[in-house]
N, C-alpha and C positions, 0 to 999 in steps of 0.2 A: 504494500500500500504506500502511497507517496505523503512525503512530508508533511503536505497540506492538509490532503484529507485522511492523514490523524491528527490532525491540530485542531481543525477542525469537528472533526468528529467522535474525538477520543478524552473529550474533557469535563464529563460526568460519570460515565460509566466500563465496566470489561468487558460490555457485551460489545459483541462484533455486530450486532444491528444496528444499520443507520440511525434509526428511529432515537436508538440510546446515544450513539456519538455523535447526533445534532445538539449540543448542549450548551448553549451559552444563560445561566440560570440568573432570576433578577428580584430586586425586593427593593418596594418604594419606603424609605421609611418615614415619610414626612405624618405631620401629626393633621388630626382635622375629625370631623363628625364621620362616622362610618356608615354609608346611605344604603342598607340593606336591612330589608325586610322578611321578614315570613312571609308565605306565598298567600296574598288577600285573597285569592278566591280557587278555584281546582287549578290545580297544580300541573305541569307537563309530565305525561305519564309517558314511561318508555315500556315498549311490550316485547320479546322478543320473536325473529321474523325469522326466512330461513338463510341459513349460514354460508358464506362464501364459500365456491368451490376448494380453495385455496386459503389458507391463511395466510394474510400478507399486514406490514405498518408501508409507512410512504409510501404510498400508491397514491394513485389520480380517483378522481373519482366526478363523472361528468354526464351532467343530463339532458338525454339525447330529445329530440322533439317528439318524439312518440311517445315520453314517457317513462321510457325504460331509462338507466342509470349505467355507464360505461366503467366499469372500474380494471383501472389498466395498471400492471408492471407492482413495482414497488420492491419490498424484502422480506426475506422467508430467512432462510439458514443463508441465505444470501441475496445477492439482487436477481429477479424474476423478470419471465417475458410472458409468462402468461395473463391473458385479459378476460374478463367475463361479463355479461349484462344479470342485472335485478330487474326484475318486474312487479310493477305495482299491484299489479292482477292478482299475482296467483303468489306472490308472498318470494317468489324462488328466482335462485341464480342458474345461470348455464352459463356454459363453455362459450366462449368463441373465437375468433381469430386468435393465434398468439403476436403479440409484438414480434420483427424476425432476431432482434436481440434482446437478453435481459436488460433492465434498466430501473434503475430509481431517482431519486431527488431531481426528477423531469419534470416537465408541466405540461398537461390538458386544454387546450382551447377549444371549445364550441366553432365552429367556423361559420357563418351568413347560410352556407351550401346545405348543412345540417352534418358535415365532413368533421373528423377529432382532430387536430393536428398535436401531435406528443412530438416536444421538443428536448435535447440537449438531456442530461441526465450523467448516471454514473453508469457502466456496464458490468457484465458478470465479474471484470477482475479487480475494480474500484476505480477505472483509470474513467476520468472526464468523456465525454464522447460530444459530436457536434451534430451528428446524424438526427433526422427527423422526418416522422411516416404519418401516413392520412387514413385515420379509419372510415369506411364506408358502413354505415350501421347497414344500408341495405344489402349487404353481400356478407357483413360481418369479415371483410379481411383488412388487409395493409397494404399499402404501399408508399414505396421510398419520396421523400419530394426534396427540395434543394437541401443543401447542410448548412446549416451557421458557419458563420465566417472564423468564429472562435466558439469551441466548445467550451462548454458551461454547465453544472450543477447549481441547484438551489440556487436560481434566479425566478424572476418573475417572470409571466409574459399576460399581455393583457389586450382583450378584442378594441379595436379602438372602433368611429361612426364610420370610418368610409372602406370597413371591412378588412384590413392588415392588421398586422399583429408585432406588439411591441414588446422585445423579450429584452430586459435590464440585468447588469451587475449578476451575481452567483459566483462560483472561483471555477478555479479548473486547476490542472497539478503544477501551476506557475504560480499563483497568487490567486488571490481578489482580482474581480474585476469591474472596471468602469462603464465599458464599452457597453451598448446597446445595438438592438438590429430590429429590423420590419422586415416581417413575412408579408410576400403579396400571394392571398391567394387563384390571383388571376396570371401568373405567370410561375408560382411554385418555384419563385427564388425570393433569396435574401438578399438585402443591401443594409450597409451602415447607418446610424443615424447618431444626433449628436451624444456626445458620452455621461454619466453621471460625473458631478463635479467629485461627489467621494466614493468611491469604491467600497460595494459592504455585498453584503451575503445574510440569510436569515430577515430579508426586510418585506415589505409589503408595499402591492402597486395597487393603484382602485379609481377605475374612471371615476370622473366627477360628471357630474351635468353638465358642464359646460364643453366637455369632450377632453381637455387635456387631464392626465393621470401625476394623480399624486406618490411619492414612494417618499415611505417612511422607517426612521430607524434601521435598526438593524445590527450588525456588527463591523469592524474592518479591522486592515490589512494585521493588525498587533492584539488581534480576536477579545476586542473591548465593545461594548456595547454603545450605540451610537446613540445622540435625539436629534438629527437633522434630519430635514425633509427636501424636497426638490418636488419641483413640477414640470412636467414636458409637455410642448407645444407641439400638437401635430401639423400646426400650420408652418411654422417653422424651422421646425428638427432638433430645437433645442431642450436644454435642462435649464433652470433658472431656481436658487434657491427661496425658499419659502417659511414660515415663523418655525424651527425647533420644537419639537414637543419639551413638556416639562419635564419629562424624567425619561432615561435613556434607557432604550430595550429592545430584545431582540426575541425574536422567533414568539413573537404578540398577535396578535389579529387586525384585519380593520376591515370595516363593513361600512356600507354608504346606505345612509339612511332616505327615508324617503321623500326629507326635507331639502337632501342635499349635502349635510354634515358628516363629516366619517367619523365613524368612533374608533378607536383604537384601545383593545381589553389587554389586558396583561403582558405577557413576556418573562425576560430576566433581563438582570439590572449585571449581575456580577456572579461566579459560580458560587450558588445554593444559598441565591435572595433572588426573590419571585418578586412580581410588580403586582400589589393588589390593584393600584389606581388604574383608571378608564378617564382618555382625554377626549373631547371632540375638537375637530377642527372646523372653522369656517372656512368656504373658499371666498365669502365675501371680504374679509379682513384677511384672511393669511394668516388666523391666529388661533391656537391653540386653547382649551381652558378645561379644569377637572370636573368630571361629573359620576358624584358617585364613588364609591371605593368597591371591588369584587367580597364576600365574604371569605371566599381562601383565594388569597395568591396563584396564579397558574400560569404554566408554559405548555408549549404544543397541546392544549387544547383545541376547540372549536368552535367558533363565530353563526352562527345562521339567521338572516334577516327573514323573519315570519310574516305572514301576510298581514297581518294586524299588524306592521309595523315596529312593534318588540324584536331583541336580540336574545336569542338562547346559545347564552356560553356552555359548553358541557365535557365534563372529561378533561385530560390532562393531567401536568405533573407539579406539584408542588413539594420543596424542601420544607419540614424533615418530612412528613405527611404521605410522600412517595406518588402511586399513580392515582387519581383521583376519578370517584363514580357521579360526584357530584354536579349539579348545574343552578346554573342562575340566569333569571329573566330581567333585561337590561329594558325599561319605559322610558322612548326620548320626552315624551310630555310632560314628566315629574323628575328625571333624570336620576330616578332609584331602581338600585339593584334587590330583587328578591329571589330565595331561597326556592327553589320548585324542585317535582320529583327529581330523584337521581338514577344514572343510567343502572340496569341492572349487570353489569361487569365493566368494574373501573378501568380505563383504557387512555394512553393518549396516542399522537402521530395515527389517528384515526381519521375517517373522513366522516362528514357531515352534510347533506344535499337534503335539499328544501324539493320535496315532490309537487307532481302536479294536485293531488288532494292536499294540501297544504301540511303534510307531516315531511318528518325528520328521517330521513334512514340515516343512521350511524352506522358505518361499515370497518370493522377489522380492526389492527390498532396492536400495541404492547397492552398486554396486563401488567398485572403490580409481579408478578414474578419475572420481567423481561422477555415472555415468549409472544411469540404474536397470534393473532387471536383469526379465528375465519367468525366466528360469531357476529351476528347483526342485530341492528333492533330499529324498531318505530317511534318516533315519539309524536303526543300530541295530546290537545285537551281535552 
């Protein structure tokens, strides 16, 4: 394995799972009222559904127009190429296509066409890779489309309004990286576009309404936890930075709310101190502010924006406390956290997808023992 990615991935735990050597861990210690509640009225219940073919953590997990749930690649005993669909239907998973290489710490984009495109990622032997393939849900197979200019792990990529796709920062076995690229899916190549000003890994990217994507936090090059932000211009090609969050963290969430606000829930701050706090950002000001405090501190948990507009955080890992079963209901209109059911098997590096009947599939994930889970579940009220 190369130097990087055990620097990277080797600074919580002896497991040889990504899921465990993703670990930069965080804790806000600032003082203030703690905006969490008991759940005021029925709680989000999670029911268990039926089980991934495969047990897998860092996998993709992408929801196709028909309904059905793509969940591709990720880590077993190692990094995997096998993919499978959930259906809402009848509860169950099948088999389908395989990826033609294993791969993890990649990204799933939705394409315009109703096409996956899984980009960049690690391969079966840890080594970076640049290669990138198109699922067809109607054939259930792959095929190869242009390769990244630079191969890259645990970066973003995000659909932008005029249907390309904007993949940022991630490392690969040279460092950190800055650079960014646009996928056009009408020619199935890549090209450069302007770079991030700091180079980080573990961060998060999230259209805004107004079309340019915001990326926040994260970590870089000296594996410290970041609070800068930046925003790109698709009109223009650049990065431009934008207000800091209050407190620096990585491997957090952020979710754009329906106001247009992103929220940003947890993280780590520094190895084993978790970030209880929750910031939103305006993109009218460019300003950051705290709303709310999490009841337990969490990292590689999960985000999901519900149709009522609430956020259910669920699952993840909190120091000393370990993997965590619990969840919390984020209300942008009061801007408090409460306590709701909890998952029935604690899990993080899970995936979480907002169905077309408006539940929660939770798929896969580490348990509190470090093994990885094929178990699944539903949530909803």
């Amino acid at each position: 394995m190369k130097m990087l990615h055990s620097l990277i991935f080797g600074l919580r735990a002896a497991s040889s799972l990504l899921a465990r050597r993703i670990a930069f861990p965080l804790l806000f210690l600032g003082a203030g009222l703690v905006l969490v509640q008991p759940c005021p009225g029925a709680p989000f219940v999670f029911q268990p559904t039926g089980s991934l073919t495969m047990a897998r953590s860092s996998h993709t997990a992408t929801l196709l127009p028909d309904g059905r749930v793509l969940v591709a690649g990720g880590l077993n005993e190692g990094e995997i190429a096998s993919a499978e669909l959930y259906d809402p239907a009848s509860g169950a998973w099948t088999a389908t296509g395989s990826l033609p290489g294993a791969r993890a710490a990649h990204t799933a984009t939705l394409l315009p066409n109703g096409e996956v495109l899984v980009a960049g990622g690690l391969d079966g032997s840890g080594a970076s890779v640049a290669s990138a393939q198109l699922y067809d849900p109607a054939t259930g197979t792959w095929t190869p489309t242009g390769r990244l200019a630079t191969a890259r792990f645990a970066h973003t990529a995000t659909l932008l309004p005029n249907g390309k796709v904007l993949v940022a920062g991630g490392a690969n076995d040279s460092g950190l990286l800055a650079s960014a690229e646009l996928y056009d899916p009408a020619s199935g190549t890549w090209a450069a576009t302007g770079s991030l000003n700091s180079a980080r890994v573990e961060h998060t990217a999230t259209l805004l309404q107004n079309g340019k994507v915001l990326v926040t936090a994260g970590q870089n090059q000296r594996g410290v936890a970041i609070a800068s932000a930046e925003l790109y211009d698709p009109a223009s090609g650049t990065w431009a930075t934008t207000g800091s969050l209050a407190t620096k963290r990585s491997s957090h969430t952020a979710t754009l709310l329906p106001g247009g606000k992103v929220l940003i829930t947890g993280g780590q701050y520094r190895p084993n101190e978790d970030v209880f706090t929750a910031e939103l950002y305006d993109p009218a000001s460019g300003t950051w502010t705290f709303t709310g405090r999490l009841a337990t501190g969490r990292t590689f948990h999960s985000a999901t924006l519900l149709p009522n507009g609430r956020v259910l955080v669920a699952g993840g890992y909190s120091y000393p406390n370990g993997v965590l079963a619990s969840a919390e209901l984020y209300d942008p209109a009061s801007g408090i956290w409460t306590r709701t059911g909890s998952l029935n098997n604690a899990r993080e590096n899970h995936t979480s997808t907002l169905l077309g009947n408006g539940t929660v599939l939770v798929a896969g994930g580490l348990n509190a023992s470090f093994q990885v889970f094929s178990s699944a579940e539903l949530g909803a009220r």
